[in-house]
C-alpha positions, 0 to 999 in steps of 0.5 A: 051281156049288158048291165043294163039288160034283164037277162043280167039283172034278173037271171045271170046276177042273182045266180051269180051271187047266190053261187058265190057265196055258197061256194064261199062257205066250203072255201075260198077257191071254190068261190074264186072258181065260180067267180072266174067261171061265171066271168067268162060266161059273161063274156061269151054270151056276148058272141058264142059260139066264139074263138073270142074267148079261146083268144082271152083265155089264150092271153090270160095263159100267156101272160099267167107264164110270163109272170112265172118266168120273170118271177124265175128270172129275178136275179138276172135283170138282162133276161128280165128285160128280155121276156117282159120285152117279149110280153109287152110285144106280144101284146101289143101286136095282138091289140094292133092286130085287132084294133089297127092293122085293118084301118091301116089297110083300108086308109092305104087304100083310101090312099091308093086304090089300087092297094087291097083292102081287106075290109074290117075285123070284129073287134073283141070285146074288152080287149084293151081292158083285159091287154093293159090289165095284163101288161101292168101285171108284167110291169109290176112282175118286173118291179117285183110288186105282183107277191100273189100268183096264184093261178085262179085269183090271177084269173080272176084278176083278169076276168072279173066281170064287172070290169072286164068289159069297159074297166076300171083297170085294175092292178094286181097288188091292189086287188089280189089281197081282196081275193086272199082275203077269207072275209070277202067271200063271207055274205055281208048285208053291208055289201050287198045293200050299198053295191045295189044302191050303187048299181041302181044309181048307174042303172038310171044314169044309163037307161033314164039320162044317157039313153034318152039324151042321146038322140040330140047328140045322133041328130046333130051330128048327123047333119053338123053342117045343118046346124046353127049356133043353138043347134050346135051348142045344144049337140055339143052340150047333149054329147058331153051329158050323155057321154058322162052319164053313159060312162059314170053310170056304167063306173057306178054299176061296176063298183056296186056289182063288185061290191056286192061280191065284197071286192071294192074297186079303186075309183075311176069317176069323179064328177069331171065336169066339175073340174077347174083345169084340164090338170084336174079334170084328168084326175077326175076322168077316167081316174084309172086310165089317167093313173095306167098312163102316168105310172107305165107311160109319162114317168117312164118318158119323162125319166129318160129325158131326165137322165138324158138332160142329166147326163149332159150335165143340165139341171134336172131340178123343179126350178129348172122347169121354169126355163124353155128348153127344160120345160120342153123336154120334163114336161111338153115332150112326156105330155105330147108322147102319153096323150098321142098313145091315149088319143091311139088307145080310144081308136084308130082314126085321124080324130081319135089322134087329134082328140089326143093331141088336143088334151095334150096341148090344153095340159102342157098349156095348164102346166106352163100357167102353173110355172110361168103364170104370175103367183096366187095372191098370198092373201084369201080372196073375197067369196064372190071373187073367189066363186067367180073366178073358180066359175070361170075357170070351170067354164074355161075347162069345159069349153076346152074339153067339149072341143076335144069331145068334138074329135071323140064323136064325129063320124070325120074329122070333116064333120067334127071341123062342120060342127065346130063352125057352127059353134062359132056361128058360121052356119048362122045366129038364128036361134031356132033350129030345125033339129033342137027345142025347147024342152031339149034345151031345159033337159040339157040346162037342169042336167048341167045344173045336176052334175054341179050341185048334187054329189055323186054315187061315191060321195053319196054312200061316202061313210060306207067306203064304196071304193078304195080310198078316200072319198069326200062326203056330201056337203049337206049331211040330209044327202048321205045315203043311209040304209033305211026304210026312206032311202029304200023306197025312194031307191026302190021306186028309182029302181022300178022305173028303170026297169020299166024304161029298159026295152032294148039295152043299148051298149056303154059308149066305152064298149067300142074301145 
């Protein structure tokens, strides 16, 4: 079932909040019951009958018992390490199974065909989000973080619908006192009017903007070879809208869906495009999936090389980073190992790796700028010279992430080195191109003009507190959303023809990982 379909908008999510929140006025567990029922009804309307769901219960089960055990196993740090082992195994060969094995078999093949090829497998639904969710849940077991291990909230820790396709991923501590607390399940206007201000802005970024977009994106790099310089721009830059408002609106739909439930979620979008080094941008993309990394993934790496260069009796400190070899091992190392994982994460493929591998280059370069560049001026710059250069700086990021972008769509990496070329004019400098307009390229230019001037979903609503955490205020106060009879209608009306642009859903580009 899709956010932005009716069935969901006008049947299952009604049903679902009148149910909650009738539930929630015997107790408590009945409203986390309900909640955790209607999560996997949600979940099974996308393939019923299916064993996918016996597969996702399954895992739920499994790692409800590791929890138990390592919990048992506090005092005994060997069997400690050996079941989280165990857990973390198991899971990641579940994922391997689905998302890796068949593509190793079919390149094999490619390889020597000779070999068999035993074709593909249906990928489950969600099943990176729901894996990563719970192996986090281990980790902080281990570390003994996870305190609340009540069955039905870990359930619905796991299920919760609004993020368990696509995320945000969640953690265990920052989620359970929200579901053991007795306020969350008591019907608040507050909630319900702020979650559907934010779903209707994720609705129309989805139906009004990434799905209309998308065509320019489909028609250039179907042909990249075809395409001339403008072609190819305007398909690289058509992309990268239509990805960002595909995965920002599916973001805003899923914190207002929560929030109508009275659960705030922690952020996962934070205007990117808007970002002034790659550094930045990952702390603006995919916010969630950059904290998973860094805390289960880079700190652990760069750790071991600091005990390692420790134990050698080498310096471990930040001034020793401004040496090569130290650099090499504290931050290149970490940086190259975590972002090859997250190239794997999105999907198996050469392009997916290069797409990884890529960002970890444009981060280790970011870094060594930041050590070995020369120093900010100690004295403030004039404005002009201060906006051109946070401009510069801006276009510099962007041009390094659409490249990346390349690798992240192209059907090969062939196609994604053909688009490449035309974007440096290889395919020729003619300005016309069979394939992109004028009033395609006036809907890319205002949309890029959007992402930069106009705040978002979350610093729109900002003094509601939409999410956990802080979140900047708009920087023109007429702009901050207020719940009144002006912003309904407006809302109202945004609302109505989204609904009427709605005639076969299309799925979230980020379903697919």
């Amino acid at each position: 079932m899709l956010f932005n379909s009716t069935t969901f908008i006008a049947e299952f999510l009604p049903i679902s909040l009148i149910g909650y929140y009738l539930a929630g006025r015997m107790s408590t567990v009945a409203a986390a019951a309900w909640l955790c029922m209607v999560s996997i009804a949600f979940y099974a309307y996308w393939r019923w009958p299916s064993s996918f769901v016996l597969l996702m219960c399954g895992s739920i089960a499994f790692n409800y018992t590791c929890g138990i055990l390592l919990t048992y196993a506090q005092n005994s740090p060997k069997w400690q390490n050996l079941i989280l082992a165990f857990g973390i195994l198991c899971n990641i060969s579940l994922l391997f199974y689905f998302k890796y094995l068949f593509h190793l078999f079919g390149f094999l093949h490619d390889i020597d065909p000779n070999l068999p090829d035993f074709g593909q497998v249906v990928l489950p639904l969600g099943i990176s989000f729901f894996t990563f969710t719970q192996i986090g849940y281990l980790i902080d077991c281990k570390q003994g973080l996870a305190k609340e291990r009540g069955f039905v909230n870990y359930v619905l820790f796991v299920t919760f619908f609004p993020h368990l396709i696509a995320g945000p991923i969640l953690h265990h501590r920052e989620m359970m006192p929200q579901f053991a607390d007795r306020k969350t399940y008591r019907f608040d206007p507050e909630n319900l009017a702020v979650g559907a201000t934010l779903f209707i802005i994720g609705l129309a970024k989805k139906v009004l903007i990434a799905d209309t977009i998308s065509g320019i994106a489909d028609r250039g790099f179907a042909h990249p070879e075809a395409l001339l310089l403008w072609g190819s721009w305007a398909t690289i830059l058509a992309y990268a809208l239509q990805l960002y408002f595909d995965f920002s609106g599916y973001s805003d739909m899923a914190i207002g869906i929560a929030r109508m439930f009275g659960i705030r979620f922690p952020p996962n979008f934070n205007s990117p495009y808007k970002a002034t080094s790659i550094i930045d941008f990952w702390q603006r993309w995919h916010m969630t999936l950059t904290r998973y990394l860094t805390l289960y993934l880079y700190t652990p790496m760069a750790m071991a090389m600091t005990r390692r260069r420790a134990a050698k009796g080498l310096s471990v400190s930040r001034r020793a980073t401004a040496e090569f070899p130290a650099f090499f091992s504290l931050i290149f190392l970490p940086t190259l190992g975590t972002m090859f994982l997250a190239g794997i994460w999105h999907g198996a493929g050469l392009n997916y790796i290069i797409f990884g591998l890529l960002h970890a280059f444009y981060l280790s370069a970011n870094h060594a700028w930041r050590i070995f560049g020369p120093a900010a001026p100690k004295l403030p710059r004039p404005m002009p010279i201060a906006w051109g250069i946070r401009a510069a700086q801006t276009l510099l990021t962007l041009l390094c992430v659409f490249v990346a972008q390349d690798f992240f769509r192209a059907e090969t990496t062939g196609s994604a080195l053909q688009l490449l070329a035309g974007l440096a004019g290889l395919h020729g400098i003619d300005r016309s191109s069979a394939t992109i307009g004028l009033h395609d390229s006036a809907t890319i230019a205002l949309l890029f003009l959007a992402v930069w001037v106009l705040p978002n979903a979350q610093e729109l609503t900002n003094a509601f507190a939409p999410i956990l955490g802080k979140v900047e205020a708009p920087f023109r106060r007429w702009m901050a959303w207020q719940p009144n009879m002006a912003w309904g209608i407006g809302f109202g009306l945004i609302f109505a023809i989204s609904l009427a642009t709605i005639s076969r859903p299309t799925r979230f580009l980020y379903f697919q990982f």
